[in-house]
N, C-alpha and C positions, 0 to 999 in steps of 0.2 A: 609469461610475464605476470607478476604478481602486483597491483595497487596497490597504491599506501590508501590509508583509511580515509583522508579526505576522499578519493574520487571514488572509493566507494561508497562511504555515503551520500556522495552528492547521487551519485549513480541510483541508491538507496532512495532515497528521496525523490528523484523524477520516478522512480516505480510507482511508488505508492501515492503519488500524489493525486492520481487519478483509481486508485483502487480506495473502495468504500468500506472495507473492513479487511482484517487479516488477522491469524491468530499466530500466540506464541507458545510454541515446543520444548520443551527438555527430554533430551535425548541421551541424557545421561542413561549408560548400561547396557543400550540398546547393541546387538552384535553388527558385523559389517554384512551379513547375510538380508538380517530386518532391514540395517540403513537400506541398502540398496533394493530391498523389494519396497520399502517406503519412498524413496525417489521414484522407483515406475508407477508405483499409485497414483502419486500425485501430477507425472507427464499425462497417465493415461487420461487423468482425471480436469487435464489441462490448466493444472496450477502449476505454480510459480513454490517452490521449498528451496531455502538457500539457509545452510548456517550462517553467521555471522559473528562476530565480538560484540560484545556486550554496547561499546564505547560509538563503534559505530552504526548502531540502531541508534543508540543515543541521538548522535549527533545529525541523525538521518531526520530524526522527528522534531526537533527540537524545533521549538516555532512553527507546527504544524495542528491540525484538528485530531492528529494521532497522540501526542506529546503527552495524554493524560496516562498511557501505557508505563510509562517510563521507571511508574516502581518497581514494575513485573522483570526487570530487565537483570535479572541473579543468575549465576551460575552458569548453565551449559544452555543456549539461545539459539532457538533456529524458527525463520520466520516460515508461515505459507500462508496463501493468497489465491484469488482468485480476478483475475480481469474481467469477466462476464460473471461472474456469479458468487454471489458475497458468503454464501452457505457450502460451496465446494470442496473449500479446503476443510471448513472443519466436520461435513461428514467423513472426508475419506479421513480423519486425524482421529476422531472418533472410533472408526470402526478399526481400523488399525490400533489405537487404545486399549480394547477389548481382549487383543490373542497376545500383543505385545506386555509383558508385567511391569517394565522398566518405563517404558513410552508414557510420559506425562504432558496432559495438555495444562498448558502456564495458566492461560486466558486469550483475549483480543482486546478488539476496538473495532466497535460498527459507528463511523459519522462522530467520531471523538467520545464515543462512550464506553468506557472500561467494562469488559467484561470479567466474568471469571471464568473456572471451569464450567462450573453449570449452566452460565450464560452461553457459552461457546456450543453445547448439549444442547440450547432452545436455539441456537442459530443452525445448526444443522438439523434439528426438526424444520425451518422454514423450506416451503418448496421452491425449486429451481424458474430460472423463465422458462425452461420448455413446459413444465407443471403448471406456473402460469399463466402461460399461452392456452395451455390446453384448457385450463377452467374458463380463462375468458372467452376462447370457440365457443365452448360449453354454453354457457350464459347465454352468448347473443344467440346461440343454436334453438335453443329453451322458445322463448317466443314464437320462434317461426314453427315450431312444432307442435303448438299448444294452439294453434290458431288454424292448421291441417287442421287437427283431432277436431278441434268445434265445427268446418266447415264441413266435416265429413261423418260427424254426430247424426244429423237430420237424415240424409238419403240410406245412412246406414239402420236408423229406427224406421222407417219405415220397408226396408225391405225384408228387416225382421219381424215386423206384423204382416206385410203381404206372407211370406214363407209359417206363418200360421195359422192365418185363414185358409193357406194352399192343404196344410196337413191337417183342418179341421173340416173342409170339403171333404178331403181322400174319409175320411177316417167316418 
C-alpha cells in the first residue's frame, strides 16, 4: 500500500525532526546494480537512504530548522541520514561518490545550516562518537599517566646511579 504525500511527509518530518543533519543525493544515472549496493552501504552503515518527490521533502521541512535546504530540492532527490551520527551518512555518500561517475552529492543541513558539496566533504571529515569517545578515554587517560611517569621518575634515577656505582666498583 502506497501513501499519498501528506503522510509521508508528515512521516518525513517526525524523522528528521530529531536527526541533526542529513544530506541530499542525485541519483540520476546511477545503474540498479550501484542503487542497490548503495542501500546495503547505507543499512550497513546504519543510515536511513529513502528517495523521495521533490514536493514531499518540501512539505516535510517546511516550518522547520531544515527549511533553509529547500532550494537544493531540483530534479532526481534522495535523502540520507544518520540517527546517531551526523557524519555517517555523508562518508559512506562520499566514498560511494568516488567509484560511482553518475552519483552526485546535492549538499545538506547541519542545525539549519546549508551545506554544499564541499561542506558535506568537511562533515564527513568530522569524527564519529566512537572516535570521540575514544579521544575523550584518551584525554582523561593522559593525566593519570603523566602522574605514574613522575612518581616513578625518582626510584627509577636512582636505581640507575646505584646500577653505576655497581658497574664502577666491578670495573
Amino acid at each position: 500500500m502506497r501513501l499519498n504525500k501528506h503522510e509521508q511527509s508528515s512521516q518525513l518530518r517526525a524523522a528528521l525532526s530529531d536527526v541533526p543533519a542529513f544530506i541530499l543525493l542525485d541519483y540520476t544515472g546511477i545503474t540498479v546494480a550501484e542503487a542497490t549496493d548503495l542501500r546495503n552501504k547505507f543499512r550497513a552503515g546504519e543510515c536511513k537512504y529513502q528517495v523521495f518527490k521533490n514536493s514531499v521533502v518540501h512539505y516535510a521541512i517546511q516550518g522547520t530548522r531544515h527549511e533553509p535546504i529547500s532550494s537544493m530540492l531540483t530534479g532526481m532527490t534522495a535523502i540520507a541520514y544518520s540517527p546517531t551520527d551526523p557524519g555517517a551518512a555523508a562518508r559512506i555518500a562520499r566514498e560511494f561518490a568516488r567509484d560511482a561517475k553518475n552519483f552526485k552529492i546535492k549538499g545538506g543541513v547541519i542545525e539549519g545550516t546549508v551545506l554544499d558539496a564541499s561542506g558535506v566533504n568537511r562533515l564527513a571529515d568530522m569524527p564519529g562518537p566512537r572516535e570521540l569517545k575514544a579521544q575523550f578515554l584518551a584525554l582523561l587517560n593522559t593525566p593519570a599517566t603523566s602522574f605514574v611517569r613522575v612518581l616513578n621518575a625518582a626510584p627509577q634515577s636512582l636505581l640507575y646511579v646505584l646500577n653505576a656505582r655497581k658497574d664502577q666498583l666491578a670495573a
